[in-house]
N, C-alpha and C positions, 0 to 999 in steps of 0.2 A: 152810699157805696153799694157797690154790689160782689157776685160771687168770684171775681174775678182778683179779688183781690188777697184772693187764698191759694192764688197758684203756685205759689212757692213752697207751699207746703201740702197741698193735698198731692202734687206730682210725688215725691218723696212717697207717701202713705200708698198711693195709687202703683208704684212701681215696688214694693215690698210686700207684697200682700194682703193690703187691703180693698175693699171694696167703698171707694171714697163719693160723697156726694155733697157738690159744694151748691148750697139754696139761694135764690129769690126769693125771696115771700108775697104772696101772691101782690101785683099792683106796683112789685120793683123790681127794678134790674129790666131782668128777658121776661119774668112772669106775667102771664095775662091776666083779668080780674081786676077785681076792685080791691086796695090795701086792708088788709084788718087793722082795725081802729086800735083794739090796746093787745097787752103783753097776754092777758090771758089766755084770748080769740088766737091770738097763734099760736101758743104752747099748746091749746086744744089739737091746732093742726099738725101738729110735727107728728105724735103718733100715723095720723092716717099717712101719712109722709113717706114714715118709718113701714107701713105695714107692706103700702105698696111698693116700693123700693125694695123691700128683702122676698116679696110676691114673685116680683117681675126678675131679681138674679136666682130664686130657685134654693138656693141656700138651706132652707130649710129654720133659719133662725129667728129666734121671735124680737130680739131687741137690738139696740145700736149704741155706740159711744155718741157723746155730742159734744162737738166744739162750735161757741159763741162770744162772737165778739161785740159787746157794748148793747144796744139793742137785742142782740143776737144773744147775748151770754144772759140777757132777764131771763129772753122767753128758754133758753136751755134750762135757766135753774128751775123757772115753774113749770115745765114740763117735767123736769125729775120729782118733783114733788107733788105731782099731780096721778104722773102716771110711771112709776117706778120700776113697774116691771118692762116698763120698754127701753130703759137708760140703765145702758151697764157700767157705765164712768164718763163725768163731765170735766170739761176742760172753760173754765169763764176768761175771757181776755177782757181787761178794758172794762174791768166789772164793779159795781158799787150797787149796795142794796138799794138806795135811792138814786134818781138820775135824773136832778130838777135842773132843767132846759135856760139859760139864760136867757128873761125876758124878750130880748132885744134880737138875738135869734131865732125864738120859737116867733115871735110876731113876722119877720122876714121871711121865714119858712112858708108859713100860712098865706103867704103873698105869694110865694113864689119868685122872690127878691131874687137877684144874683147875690146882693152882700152875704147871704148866708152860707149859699158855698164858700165863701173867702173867711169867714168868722171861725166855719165848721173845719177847714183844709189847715187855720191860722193855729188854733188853739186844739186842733188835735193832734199838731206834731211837737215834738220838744226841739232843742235847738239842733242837734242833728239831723233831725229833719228839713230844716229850714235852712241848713247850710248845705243840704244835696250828700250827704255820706250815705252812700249807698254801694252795695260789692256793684251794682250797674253802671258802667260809664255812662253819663248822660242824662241819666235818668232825673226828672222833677217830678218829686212826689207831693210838692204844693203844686203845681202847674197839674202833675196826673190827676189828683186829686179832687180839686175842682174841676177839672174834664167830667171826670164820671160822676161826679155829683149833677153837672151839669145837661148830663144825659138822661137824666132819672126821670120816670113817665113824670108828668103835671103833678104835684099837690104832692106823692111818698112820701118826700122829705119833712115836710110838715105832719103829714098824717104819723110816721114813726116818731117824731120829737115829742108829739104830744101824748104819745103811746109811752113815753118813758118818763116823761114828766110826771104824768096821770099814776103811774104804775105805785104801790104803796105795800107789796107785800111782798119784799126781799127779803127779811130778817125772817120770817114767818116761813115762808118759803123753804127761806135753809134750813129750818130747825129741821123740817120734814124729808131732807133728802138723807139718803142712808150709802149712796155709791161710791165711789171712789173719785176722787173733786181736787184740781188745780187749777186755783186762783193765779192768773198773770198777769200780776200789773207793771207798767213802763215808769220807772222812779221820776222823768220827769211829766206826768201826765196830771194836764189839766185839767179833765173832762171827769175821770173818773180816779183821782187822789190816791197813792198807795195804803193812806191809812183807812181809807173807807174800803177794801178790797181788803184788806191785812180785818176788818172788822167784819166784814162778811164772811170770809172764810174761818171765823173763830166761831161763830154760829153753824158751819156746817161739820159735821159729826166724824168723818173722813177725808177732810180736805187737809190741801197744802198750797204753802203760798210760794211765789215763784218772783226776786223782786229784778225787770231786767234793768241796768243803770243805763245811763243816758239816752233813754228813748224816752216817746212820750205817746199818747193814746195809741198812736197806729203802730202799732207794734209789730203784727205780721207782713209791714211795708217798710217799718224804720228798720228793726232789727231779725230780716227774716232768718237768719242762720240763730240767733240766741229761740227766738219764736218757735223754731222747729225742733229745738235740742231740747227743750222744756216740754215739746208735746210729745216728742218720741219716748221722754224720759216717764212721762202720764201713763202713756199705755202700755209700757215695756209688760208690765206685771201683769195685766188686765187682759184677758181672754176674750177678744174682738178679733172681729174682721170687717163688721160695716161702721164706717166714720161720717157721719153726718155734720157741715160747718156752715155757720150761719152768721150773717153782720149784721 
């Protein structure tokens, strides 16, 4: 996936005043570069991210909110726990402390298979997804879905699976984050379980869980109106202006 699949919700943020920036990570999406290999290596980057982006608007502010979806929500939480004073409240979509890759797709990944787009596009929507319910007449978000997966530079897709497989310091993680933290998970999501999201957010110190019903991983594609009312509802309280969203 790429940042594109947050336009339903950063246009909202972007037209109410904030200062929104939806990411590639370097080697996906538009980004040029070589992928970073695990969860770490990026949450390292999001600060310098963070510094140049509030640099270049003038603002004057040293930190950002962060919203991350699945891949994107590891590296938001080991970024908050790494480096705290740059994250003033997280939003994890599609999140589980561990995120072990089924075999059979991380191997197609590594190939650069097609079936993995179809396994990945299969088992990240629930069944509303898969029946087309969407406010867009038209719209297939299995067919979009493996579009843009299908666009993705050579190798991302594999190089990210294996970055989340690999990843092993979720619980740890959370125990270290101190900001203000909503957990969203899609009640019927196969990728990342409500009860392993409902368990990660019980190890972080200021979090809340958000459970949306019949959607399933893609959640800011299945159910972008529930998606958007749950992160307006995150930062209502929370004194920001820059929103930083990653997948």
């Amino acid at each position: 996936m790429d940042h594109t699949v947050w336009n339903l919700q950063t246009r909202y943020f972007a037209f109410h005043g904030y200062s929104v920036l939806a990411i590639d990570f370097p080697g996906h999406g538009r980004s040029e570069g070589l992928p970073l290999e695990s969860i770490e290596q990026m949450a390292d980057w999001i600060p310098e991210l963070i510094s140049a982006a509030i640099g270049a608007s003038g603002s004057g502010l040293e930190c950002a909110s962060l919203v991350g979806h699945s891949m994107g929500a590891l590296v938001a939480l080991e970024c908050a726990a790494r480096y705290p004073e740059k994250v003033r409240a997280l939003c994890l979509m599609g999140v589980s402390a561990k995120m072990t890759v089924h075999p059979v797709l991380l191997e197609a990944a590594l190939k650069d298979d097609p079936i993995a787009y179809d396994l990945v596009t299969s088992w990240g929507h629930g069944p509303a997804g898969h029946l087309g319910r969407t406010p867009v007449p038209g719209l297939s978000l299995i067919g979009g879905g493996r579009a843009l997966l299908s666009s993705a530079p050579k190798g991302a897709l594999g190089v990210g699976l294996t970055a989340c497989d690999a990843y092993q310091n979720g619980m740890s993680a959370a125990g270290k984050v101190r900001c203000s933290t909503l957990c969203i998970i899609g009640s019927d999501d196969k990728m990342t379980p409500p009860r392993n999201g409902m368990e990660l957010a019980s190890a972080i110190s200021k979090a809340k869980f958000h459970l949306i019903q019949d959607c399933g991983h893609m959640m800011m594609l299945e159910n972008s109106d529930e998606s958007l009312k749950a992160l307006k509802e995150s930062f209502r309280n929370v004194e920001t202006e820059h929103v930083v969203s990653a997948s």
